[in-house]
N, C-alpha and C positions, 0 to 999 in steps of 0.2 A: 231282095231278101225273101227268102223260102217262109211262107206264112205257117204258123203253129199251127199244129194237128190239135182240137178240140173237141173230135169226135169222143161218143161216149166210151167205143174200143180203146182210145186213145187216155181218155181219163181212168178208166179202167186202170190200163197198165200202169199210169203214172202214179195210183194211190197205191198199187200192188207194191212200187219200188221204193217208195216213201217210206208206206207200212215195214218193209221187208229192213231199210236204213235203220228206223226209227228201236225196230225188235232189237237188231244190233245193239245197239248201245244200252235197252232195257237188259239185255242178258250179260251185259259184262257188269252195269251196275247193280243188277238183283245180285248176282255173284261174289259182290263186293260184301254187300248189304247183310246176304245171309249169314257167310263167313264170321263176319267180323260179329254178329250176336251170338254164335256159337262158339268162337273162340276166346273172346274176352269176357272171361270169368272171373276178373281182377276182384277183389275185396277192397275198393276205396269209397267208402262211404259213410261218413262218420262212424255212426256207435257202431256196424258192421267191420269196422277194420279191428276193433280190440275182439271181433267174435260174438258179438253183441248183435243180436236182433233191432233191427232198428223199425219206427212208425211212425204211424201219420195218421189223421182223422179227416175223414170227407165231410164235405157239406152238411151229411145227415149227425153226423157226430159218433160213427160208429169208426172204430182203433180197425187201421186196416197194416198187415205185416209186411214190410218194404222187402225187396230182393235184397240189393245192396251190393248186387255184382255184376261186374261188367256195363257193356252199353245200358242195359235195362233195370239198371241197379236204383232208379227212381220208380220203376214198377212198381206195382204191389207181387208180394210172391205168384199169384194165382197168375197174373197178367203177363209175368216173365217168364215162367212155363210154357201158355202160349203161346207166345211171340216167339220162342226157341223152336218148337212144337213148328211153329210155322219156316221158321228159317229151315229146317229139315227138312220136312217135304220141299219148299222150293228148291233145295239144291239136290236132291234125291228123285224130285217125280216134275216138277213143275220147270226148271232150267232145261233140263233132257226134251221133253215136251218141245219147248220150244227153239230149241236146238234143231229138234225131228222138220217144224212147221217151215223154219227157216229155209232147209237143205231142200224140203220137199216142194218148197214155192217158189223156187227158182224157178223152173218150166210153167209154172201159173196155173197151174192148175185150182178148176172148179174145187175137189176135195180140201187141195192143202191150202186154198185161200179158207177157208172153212174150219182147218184147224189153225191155222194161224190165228185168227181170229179172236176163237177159242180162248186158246193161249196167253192171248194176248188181254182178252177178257179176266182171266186169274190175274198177272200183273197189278191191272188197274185196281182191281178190286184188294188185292192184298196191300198195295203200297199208299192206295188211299186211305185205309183202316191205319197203315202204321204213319202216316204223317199225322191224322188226326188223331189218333188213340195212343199212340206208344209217349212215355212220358217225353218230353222233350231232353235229347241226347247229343253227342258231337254227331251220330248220323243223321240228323232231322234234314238239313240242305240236300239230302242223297234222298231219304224218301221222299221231299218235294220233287225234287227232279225226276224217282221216278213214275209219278206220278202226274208230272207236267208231260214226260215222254209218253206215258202208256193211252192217256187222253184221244191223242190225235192218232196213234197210233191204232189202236182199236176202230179208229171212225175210216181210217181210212183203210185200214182192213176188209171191214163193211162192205166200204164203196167200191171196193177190188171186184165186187162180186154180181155176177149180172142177172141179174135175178130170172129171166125168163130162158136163159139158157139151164141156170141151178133148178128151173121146173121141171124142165125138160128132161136130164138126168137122173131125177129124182122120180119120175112117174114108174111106178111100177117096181119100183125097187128099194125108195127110202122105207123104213119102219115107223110109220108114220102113227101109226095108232099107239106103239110103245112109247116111242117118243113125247109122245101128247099125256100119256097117262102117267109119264117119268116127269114131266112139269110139273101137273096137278096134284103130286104126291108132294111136290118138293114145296110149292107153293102153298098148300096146306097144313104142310110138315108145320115150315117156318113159322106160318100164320097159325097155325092152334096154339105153338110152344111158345112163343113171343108173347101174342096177345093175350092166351085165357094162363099162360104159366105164369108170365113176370107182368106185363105192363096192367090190363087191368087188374089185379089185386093189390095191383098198388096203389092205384087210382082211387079204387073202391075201399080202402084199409085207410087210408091218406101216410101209410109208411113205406121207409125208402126201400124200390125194387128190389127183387133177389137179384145178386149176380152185379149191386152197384160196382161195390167194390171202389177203389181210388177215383173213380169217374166221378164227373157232374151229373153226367146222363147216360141213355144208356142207345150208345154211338152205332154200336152193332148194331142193334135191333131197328135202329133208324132208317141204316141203311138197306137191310131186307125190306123191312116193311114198305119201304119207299121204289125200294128199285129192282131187288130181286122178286119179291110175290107178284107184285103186277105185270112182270115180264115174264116170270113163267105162264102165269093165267094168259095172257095175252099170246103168248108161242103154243100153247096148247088149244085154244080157240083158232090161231089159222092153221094150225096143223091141221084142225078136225074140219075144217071148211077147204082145205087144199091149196092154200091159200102162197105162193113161193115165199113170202117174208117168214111163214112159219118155220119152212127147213133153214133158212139162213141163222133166224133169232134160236130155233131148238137147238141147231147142232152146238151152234156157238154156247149155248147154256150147257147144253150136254158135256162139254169140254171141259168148258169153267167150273163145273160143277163136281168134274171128276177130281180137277185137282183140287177145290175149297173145299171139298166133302170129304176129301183124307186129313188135308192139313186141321182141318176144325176136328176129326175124329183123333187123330193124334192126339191135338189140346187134351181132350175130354181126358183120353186114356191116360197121357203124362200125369194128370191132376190128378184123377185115380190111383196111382200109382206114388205119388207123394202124399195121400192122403187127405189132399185136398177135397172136401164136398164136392160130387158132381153126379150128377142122375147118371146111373149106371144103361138106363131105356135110351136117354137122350144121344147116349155116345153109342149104343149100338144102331139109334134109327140114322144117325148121319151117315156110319159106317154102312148099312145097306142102301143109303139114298148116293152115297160114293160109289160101290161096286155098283151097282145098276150103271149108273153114269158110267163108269167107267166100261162095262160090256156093252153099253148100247152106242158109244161112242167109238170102241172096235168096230162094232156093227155096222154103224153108218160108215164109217172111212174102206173098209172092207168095201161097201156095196157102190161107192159112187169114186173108187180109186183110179186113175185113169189104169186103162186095160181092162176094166172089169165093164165097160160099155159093149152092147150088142152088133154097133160098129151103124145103127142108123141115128146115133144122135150122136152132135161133134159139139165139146164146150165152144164158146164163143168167146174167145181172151179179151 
């Protein structure tokens, strides 16, 4: 019996086709997922079905306005706007995206493992927010799932990617300093508007944050403060030291970042747009923290694409 290949080329490949399996089935399920929050607008919801506004009070005891339509019809109004707000981009910028990463990492390459990745990074991160945050619906078992799919899929995306070869393409030609200084912004962003806007005055006040809304807590802000600020600060310190974990962790933020930073910008603007309270600053600094992301993201795929090599440095699949 012919003994298994375990080499790391070898592992390589096998988290590429995993990753590559696994996307599949995130894109027919994101597909599902979006659809069906944008489509079903049904009005069944108690006092909402005679036309009637319907409510609810939170923890803190402040009357917060229920949707009352469709899947998200136990949202509060503000929080179904986003959720919609988000299912649009993903089906408009964030499905296409990975559509693109899919077709392109067939031949394995260093770039398109890199947006895949990426990509794959929005997933995780958007279907994790709505299994935890979206009120619970007949889709809850689909954003566990995919959520359970984007987990591994993301890691082994990662793992597709071999870090000393990713140096090696990247010398002299990634945009490293913009890169680094697109982290620090975002990571800053996040961390001034979080911290000194909503959590400490709330702290410091002992009344309930801005922005509760229907929640216990405040789920978003968690999960930045937890996973996205420290990961940008940290992609932005190996970038500036030259560091290859920095081009792998920037780009893939730089990614993610393009698609969360339109979908959170939509939010803002929908809610603008209905009237809803929303910092008119907040939705424009997300919207330039998106396009940057999103030109420096051309940028880097442009610069490390196969063909665009000087022909002395060969990826290492």
């Amino acid at each position: 019996m012919k003994a298994r290949d375990f080499s790391p080329l070898a592992r390589r490949r096998s988290s590429l086709g995993a990753a590559r399996f696994l996307a599949v089935l995130i894109f027919l399920g994101a597909g599902v997922a979006a659809l069906g929050g944008l489509l079903d607008r049904d009005s069944r919801f108690g006092a909402a079905v005679a036309g009637q506004a319907a409510y609810a009070q939170n923890l803190w005891g402040q009357t917060i306005s229920l949707d009352g339509q469709g899947l998200y019809r136990r949202d509060s109004r503000s929080a179904a706007i986003q959720e919609r707000a988000q299912d649009l981009v993903t089906l408009v910028f964030a499905l296409p995206l990975l559509g693109l990463a899919l077709v392109a990492s067939r031949k394995g390459s260093l770039a398109s493992r890199l947006l895949l990745g990426g990509a794959l990074g929005y997933f995780l991160y958007c279907y994790g927010m709505m299994a935890l945050g979206t009120a619970y619906n007949e889709f809850f078992l689909l954003y566990v799932g995919l959520l359970a799919l984007s987990i591994p899929a993301f890691c082994l995306a990662l793992a597709s990617v071999d870090l000393e070869a990713l140096a090696g393409l990247a010398e002299g030609r990634y945009p490293r300093r913009a890169v680094a200084t697109l982290c620090l912004l975002v990571g800053g962003f996040l961390g001034l508007n979080w911290l000194g806007g909503i959590v400490l005055p709330s702290l410091l006040s002992g009344q309930a944050p801005k922005g509760l809304d229907s929640y216990s807590t405040l789920f978003v802000q968690a999960m930045d403060l937890g996973i996205l600020v420290p990961s940008a600060f940290l992609s932005a310190w190996w970038l500036l030291r030259r560091d290859p974990r920095g081009y792998l962790l920037g780009t893939v933020l730089v990614v993610k970042g393009a698609a969360e930073g339109l979908a959170v910008a939509a939010m803002g603007l929908s809610m603008l747009r209905e009237g809803i309270a929303e910092s008119l600053g907040l939705v424009l600094g997300f919207l330039a923290l998106a396009l940057g992301a999103l030109g420096l993201g051309i940028l880097v795929m442009a610069r490390l694409w196969p063909g665009r090599e000087a022909g002395t440095i060969k990826e290492q699949l």
